[in-house]
C-alpha positions in Angstrom: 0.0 0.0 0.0 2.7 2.5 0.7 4.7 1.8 -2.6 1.4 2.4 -4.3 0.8 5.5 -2.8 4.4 6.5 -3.4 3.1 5.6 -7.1 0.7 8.4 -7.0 3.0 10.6 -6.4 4.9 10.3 -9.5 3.2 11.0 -12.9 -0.1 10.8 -11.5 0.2 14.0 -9.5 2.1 15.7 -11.8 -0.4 14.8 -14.6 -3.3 15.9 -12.1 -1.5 19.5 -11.5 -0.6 20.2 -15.2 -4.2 19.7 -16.3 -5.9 20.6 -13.5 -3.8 24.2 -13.6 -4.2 24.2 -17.3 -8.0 23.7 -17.4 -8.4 26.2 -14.5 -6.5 29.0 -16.2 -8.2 28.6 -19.7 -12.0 28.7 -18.1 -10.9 31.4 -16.0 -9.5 33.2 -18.7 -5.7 33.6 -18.2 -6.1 35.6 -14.6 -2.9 35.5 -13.7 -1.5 37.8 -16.6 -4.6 40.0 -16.8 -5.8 40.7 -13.5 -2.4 40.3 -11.7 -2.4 43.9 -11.1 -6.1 44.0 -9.7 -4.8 41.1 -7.6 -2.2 43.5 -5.8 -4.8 46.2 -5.5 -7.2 44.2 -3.9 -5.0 43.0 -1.1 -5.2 46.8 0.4 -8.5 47.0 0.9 -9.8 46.8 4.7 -12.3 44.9 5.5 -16.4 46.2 5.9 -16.8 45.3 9.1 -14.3 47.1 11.7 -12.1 44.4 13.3 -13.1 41.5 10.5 -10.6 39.7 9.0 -8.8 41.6 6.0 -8.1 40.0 2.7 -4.6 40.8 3.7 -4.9 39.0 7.1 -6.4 35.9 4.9 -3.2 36.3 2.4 -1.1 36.3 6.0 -2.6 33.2 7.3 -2.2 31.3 4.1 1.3 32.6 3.2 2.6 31.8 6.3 1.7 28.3 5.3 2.9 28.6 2.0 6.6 30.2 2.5 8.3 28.1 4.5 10.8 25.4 4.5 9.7 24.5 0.8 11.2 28.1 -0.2 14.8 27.1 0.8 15.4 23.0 1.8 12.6 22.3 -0.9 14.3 24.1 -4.0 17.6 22.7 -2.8 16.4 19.1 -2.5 14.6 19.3 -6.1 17.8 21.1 -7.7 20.1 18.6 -6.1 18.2 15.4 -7.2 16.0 16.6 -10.3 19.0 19.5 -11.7 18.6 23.0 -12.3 16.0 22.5 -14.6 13.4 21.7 -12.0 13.6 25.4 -11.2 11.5 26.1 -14.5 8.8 23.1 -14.0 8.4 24.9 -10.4 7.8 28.1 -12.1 5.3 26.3 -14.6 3.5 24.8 -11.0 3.4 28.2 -9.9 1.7 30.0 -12.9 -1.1 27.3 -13.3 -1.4 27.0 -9.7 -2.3 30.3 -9.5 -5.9 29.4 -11.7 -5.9 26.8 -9.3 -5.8 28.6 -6.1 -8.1 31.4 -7.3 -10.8 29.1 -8.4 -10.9 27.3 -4.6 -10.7 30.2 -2.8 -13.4 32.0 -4.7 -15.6 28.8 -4.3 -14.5 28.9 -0.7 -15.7 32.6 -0.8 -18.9 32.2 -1.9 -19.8 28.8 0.0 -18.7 30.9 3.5 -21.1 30.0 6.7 -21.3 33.2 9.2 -20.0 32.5 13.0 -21.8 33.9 15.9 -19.7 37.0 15.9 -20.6 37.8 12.5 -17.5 36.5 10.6 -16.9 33.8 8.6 -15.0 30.2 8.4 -15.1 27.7 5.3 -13.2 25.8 2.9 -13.4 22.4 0.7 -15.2 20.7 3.1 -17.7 23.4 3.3 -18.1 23.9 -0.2 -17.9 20.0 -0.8 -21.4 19.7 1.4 -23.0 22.8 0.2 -22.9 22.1 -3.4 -22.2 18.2 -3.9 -24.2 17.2 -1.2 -22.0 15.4 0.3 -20.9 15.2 4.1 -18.8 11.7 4.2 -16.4 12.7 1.0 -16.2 16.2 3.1 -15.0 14.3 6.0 -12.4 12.2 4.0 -11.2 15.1 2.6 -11.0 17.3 6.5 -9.2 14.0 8.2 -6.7 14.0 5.2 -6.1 17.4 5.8 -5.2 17.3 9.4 -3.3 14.2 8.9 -1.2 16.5 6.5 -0.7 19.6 8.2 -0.4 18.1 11.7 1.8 15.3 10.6 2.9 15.0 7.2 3.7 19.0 6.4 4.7 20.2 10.3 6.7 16.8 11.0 8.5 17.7 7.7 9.0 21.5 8.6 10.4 20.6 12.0 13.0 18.0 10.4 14.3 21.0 8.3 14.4 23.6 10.8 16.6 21.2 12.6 18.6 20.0 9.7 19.2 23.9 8.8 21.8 23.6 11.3 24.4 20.6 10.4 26.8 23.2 9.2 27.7 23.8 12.6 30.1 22.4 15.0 27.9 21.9 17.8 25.6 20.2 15.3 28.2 17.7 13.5 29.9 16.6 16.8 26.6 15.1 18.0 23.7 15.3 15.3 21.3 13.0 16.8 21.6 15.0 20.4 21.2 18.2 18.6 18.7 16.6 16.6 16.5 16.3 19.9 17.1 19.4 21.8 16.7 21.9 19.0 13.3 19.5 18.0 12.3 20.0 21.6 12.9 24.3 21.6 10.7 24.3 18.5 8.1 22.1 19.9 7.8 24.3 23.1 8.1 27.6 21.3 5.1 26.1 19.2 2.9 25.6 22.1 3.5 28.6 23.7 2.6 30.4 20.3 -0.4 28.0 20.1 -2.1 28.4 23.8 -2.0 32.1 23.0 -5.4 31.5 20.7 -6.0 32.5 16.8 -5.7 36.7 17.3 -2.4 35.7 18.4 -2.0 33.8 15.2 -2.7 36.1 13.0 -0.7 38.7 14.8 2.3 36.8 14.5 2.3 35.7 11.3 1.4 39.1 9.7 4.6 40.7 11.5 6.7 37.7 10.4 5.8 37.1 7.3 6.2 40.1 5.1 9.5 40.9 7.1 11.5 37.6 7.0 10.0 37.3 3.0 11.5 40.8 2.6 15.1 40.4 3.8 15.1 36.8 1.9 15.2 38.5 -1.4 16.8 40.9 -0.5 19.6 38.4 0.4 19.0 36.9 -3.0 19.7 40.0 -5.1 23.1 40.7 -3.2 23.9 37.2 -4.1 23.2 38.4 -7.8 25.2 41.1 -7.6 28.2 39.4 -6.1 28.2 36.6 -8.6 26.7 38.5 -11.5 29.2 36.4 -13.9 27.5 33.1 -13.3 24.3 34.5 -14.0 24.1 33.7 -18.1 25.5 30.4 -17.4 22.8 29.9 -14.2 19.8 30.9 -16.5 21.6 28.7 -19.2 21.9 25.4 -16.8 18.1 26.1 -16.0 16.6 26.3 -19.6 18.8 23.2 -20.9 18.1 21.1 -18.5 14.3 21.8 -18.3 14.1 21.4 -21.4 16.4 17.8 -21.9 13.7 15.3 -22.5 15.9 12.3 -22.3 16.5 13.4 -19.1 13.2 13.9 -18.0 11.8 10.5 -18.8 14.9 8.4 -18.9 14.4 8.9 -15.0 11.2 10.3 -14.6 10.6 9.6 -10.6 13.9 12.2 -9.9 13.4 14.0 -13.2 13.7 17.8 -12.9 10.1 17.8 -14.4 8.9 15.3 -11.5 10.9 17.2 -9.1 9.7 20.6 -9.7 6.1 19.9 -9.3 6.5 17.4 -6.3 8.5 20.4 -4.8 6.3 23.0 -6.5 3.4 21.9 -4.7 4.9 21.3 -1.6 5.7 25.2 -1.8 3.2 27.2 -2.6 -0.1 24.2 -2.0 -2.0 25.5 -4.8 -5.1 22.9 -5.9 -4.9 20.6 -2.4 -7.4 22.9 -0.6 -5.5 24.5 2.5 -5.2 28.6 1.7 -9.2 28.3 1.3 -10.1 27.9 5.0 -7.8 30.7 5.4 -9.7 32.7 2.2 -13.1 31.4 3.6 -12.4 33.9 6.7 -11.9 37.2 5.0 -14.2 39.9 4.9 -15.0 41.3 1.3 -17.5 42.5 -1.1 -17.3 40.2 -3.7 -15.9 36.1 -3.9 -13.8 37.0 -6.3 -11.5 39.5 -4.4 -10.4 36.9 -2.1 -9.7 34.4 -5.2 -7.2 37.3 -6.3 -5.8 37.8 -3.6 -4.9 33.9 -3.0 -3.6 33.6 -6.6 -1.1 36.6 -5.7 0.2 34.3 -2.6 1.2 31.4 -5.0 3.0 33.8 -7.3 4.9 35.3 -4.0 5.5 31.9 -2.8 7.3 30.3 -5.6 7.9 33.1 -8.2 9.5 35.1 -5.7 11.0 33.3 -2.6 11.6 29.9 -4.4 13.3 31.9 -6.7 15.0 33.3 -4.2 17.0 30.5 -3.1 17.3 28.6 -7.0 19.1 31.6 -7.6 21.2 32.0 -4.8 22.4 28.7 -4.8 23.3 28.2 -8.7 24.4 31.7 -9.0 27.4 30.1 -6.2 29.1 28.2 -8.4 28.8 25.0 -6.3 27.8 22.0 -8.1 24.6 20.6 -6.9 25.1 16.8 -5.7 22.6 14.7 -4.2 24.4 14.4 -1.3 24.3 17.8 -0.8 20.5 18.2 -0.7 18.4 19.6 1.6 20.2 22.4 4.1 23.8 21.1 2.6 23.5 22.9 -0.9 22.0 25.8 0.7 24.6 26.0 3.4 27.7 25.5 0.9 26.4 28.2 -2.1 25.9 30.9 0.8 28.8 30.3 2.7 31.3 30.5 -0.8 28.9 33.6 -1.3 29.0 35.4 1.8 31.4 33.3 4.0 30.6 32.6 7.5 27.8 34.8 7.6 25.5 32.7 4.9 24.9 29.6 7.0 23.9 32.1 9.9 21.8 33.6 8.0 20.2 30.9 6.5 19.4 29.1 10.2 17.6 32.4 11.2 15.5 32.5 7.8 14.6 28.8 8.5 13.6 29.5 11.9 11.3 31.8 11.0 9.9 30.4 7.6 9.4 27.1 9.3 7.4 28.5 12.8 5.3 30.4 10.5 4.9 27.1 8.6 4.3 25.5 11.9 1.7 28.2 13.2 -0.2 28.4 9.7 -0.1 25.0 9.2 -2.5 24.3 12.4 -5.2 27.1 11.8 -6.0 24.4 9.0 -5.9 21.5 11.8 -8.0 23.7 14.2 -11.0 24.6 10.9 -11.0 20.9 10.2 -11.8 19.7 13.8 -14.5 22.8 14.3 -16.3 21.1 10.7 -16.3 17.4 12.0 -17.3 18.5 15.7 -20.2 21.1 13.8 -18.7 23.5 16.6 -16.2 25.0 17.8 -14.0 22.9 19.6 -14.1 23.3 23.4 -10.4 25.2 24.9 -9.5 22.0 26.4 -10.3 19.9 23.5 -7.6 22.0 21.1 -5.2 22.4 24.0 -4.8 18.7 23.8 -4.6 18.8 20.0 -1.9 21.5 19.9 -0.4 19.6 22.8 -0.1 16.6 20.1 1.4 18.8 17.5 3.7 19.7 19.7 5.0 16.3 19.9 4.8 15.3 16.5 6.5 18.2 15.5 9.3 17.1 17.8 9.0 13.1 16.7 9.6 14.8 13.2 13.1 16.6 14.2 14.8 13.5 14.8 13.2 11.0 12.0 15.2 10.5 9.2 15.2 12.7 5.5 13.5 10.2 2.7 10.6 9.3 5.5 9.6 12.6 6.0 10.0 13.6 2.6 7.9 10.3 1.6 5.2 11.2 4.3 4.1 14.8 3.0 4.7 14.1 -0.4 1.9 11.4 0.2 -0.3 13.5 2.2 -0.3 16.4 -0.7 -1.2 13.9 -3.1 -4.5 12.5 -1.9 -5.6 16.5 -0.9 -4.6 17.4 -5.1 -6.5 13.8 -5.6 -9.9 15.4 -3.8 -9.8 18.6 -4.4 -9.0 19.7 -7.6 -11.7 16.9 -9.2 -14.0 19.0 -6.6 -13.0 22.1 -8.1 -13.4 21.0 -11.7 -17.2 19.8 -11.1 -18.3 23.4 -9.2 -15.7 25.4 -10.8 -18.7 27.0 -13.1 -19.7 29.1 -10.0 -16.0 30.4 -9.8 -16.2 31.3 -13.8 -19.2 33.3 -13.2 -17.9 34.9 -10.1 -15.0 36.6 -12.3 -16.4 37.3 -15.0 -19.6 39.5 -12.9 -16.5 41.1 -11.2 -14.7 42.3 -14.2 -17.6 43.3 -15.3 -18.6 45.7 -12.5 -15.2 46.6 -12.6 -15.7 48.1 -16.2 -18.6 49.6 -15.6 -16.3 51.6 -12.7 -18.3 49.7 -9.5 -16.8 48.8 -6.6 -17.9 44.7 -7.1 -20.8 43.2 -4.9 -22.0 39.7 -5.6 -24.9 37.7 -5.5 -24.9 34.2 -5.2 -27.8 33.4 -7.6 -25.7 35.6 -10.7 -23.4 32.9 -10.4 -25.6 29.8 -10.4 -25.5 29.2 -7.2 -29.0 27.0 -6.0 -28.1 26.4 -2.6 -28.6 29.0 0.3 -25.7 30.9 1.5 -24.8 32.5 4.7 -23.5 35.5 3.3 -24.2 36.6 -0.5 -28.3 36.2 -1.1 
């Protein structure tokens, strides 16, 4: 059973994403080349209601899921096993991820069910009852969420926090000891974060966030600069070997194509159905705003901070090796970069991608258990739960590098597997959404939305 789900996540996912992206962004009408500049617009709007939750605190949430250890140990591992060339199949995730994400958050949008404070929650699951009429396949899909974000993804992020620092001496004369205690500082700094509640959530990850995503680049272009005569070669490597077919499928399984959309995904999430329970709580006008806003995360995610680190690293001049992925390729290109300083830095930027990862990661956990329980969870029902996380995200410091790789790479592959089929079946309310907001738009409107201009036959909390 395992090998066959290790199967899946070969050509079947990748097949699943191409498509799926490709299908999105022609019934959607290209959105992330025409409306990419609405899409920034958009995310400054405040919210209607005075304290709601802003499209910008929604694009927090889900970012802080999104950039994270994927940005750095992610692109290293899929350059250092698939080549250079699974930096351009990553890019290719990226764009038709973006249809993708906006079609599931604007279904999340519209499906949205009102709280008793007079926000809202949602996401597949909600969207999965409301419109296919179907509470068990909702439930599949919620418990393979939480099984991904409190094990698969977080167990993941924790082993590459901790791996972040095997450059150093005090790592390399004991790695299993240093393994455990910097597994157990993340797991306690966790659940302090976590006991705090949600408005500490959002507070953290929307000061953290834009910051650490900020200095990363910046980092990046220095790197540039510095080594701006590998550049031509560095673009070179990455067009040529996207683009070497016998490559690609004379080892498909590690192929840079294969590569760069296992480690696409695992980046910026687009299609498997987490940034919508983050979408689901925003406040705006109009469905579509939010899908926006959720295809501009995607593009940040990969576009910019994957990027990021592909080009830091080849830029280097080091050779990518397969014994060097993970926090090794990283580690090496920075430190022949920027000497002792790079693997520094690097530790902090993985500190703080990964708890972000961690913190964002377990709103999702939290939203699932509130839609099997049909409530909100009682305080000592999720205490226990974060509690949990806490451990597994310290049983995931110390296990070893292809197991947790295997474990999230499975997890992400059944989400894809029930959400993006989801999405293609109700995507026709997502279609109409867009196209009644560009066309208030022209007609110089701010966009408000009914639910029954886009087809919707089902009551809605928010939009009748």
């Amino acid at each position: 059973m395992y090998d066959f789900l290790l199967y899946l996540t070969g050509w079947p996912l990748a097949l699943l994403l191409f498509c799926g992206g490709l299908y999105f962004t022609i019934r959607t009408k290209f959105p992330q080349f025409r409306l990419f500049g609405e899409s920034i617009r958009v995310v400054a709007e405040k919210p209607a209601t005075e304290g709601a939750i802003s499209s910008f605190g929604a694009l927090m949430i889900s970012t802080a899921s999104r950039v994270g250890t994927g940005n750095i140990i992610g692109v290293s591992t899929a350059i250092c096993i698939g080549g250079p060339g699974a930096v351009f199949w990553m890019w290719v995730t990226a764009i038709l991820g973006g249809a993708s994400a906006f079609v599931e958050s604007t279904l999340a949008q519209v499906y949205k069910k009102r709280d008793n404070d007079g926000g809202s929650y949602g996401g597949p699951a909600y969207y999965i009852e409301a419109a296919l009429h179907n509470r068990p396949l909702a439930i599949v899909f919620v418990v393979a969420l939480i099984f991904t974000y409190a094990v698969g993804y977080n167990m993941l992020a924790s082993y590459n926090l901790q791996s972040a620092f095997s450059g150093f001496g005090f790592y390399t004369a004991n790695p299993k000891m240093a393994a455990t205690v910097i597994g157990a500082v993340i797991a306690l700094i966790f659940l302090y974060t976590m006991l705090g509640g949600g408005k500490r959530l959002v507070k953290v990850t929307g000061t953290l966030v834009p910051i650490m995503g900020i200095l990363y680049v910046l980092m990046a272009l220095v790197a540039l600069i510095l080594n701006i005569k590998n550049v031509p070669h560095m673009f070179g490597m990455i067009f040529a070997d996207a683009f070497d077919f016998k490559s690609i499928f004379g080892g498909f399984m590690g192929s840079c194509l294969m590569m760069g959309f296992k480690r696409g995904l695992y980046s910026n999430e687009a299609g498997i159905g987490s940034a919508p329970n983050a979408a689901a709580a925003a406040d705006v006008s109009h469905p579509a705003k939010q899908g926006l806003v959720q295809m501009l995360s995607v593009f940040i995610d990969t576009l910019l901070l994957c990027s990021a680190t592909a080009f830091m690293t080849l830029c280097s001049g080091v050779e990518p090796t397969e014994e060097l992925a993970g926090a090794g390729f990283v580690q090496a290109a920075l430190a022949k970069t920027f000497g002792a300083a790079g693997p520094i830095f690097i530790a902090v930027a993985m500190f703080l991608f990964a708890f972000t990862t961690l913190l964002g990661n377990f709103y999702y956990v939290e939203n699932g258990f509130a839609y099997i329980l049909k409530k909100t969870p009682s305080k000592t029902f999720m205490n226990a739960m974060r509690v949990l996380g806490a451990v597994l995200i310290f049983v995931g410091a110390i296990i070893k590098f292809g197991t947790a790789w295997d474990i999230a790479d499975i997890c992400q592959c059944i989400l894809a597997g029930l959400n993006i089929p989801v999405c293609i079946i109700l995507g026709g309310v997502a279609y109409k959404a867009l196209d009644d907001y560009t066309a208030q738009k022209k007609a110089g409107k701010n966009p408000t939305f009914k639910a029954k201009d886009a087809g919707v036959k089902v009551p809605t909390d928010f939009w009748n």
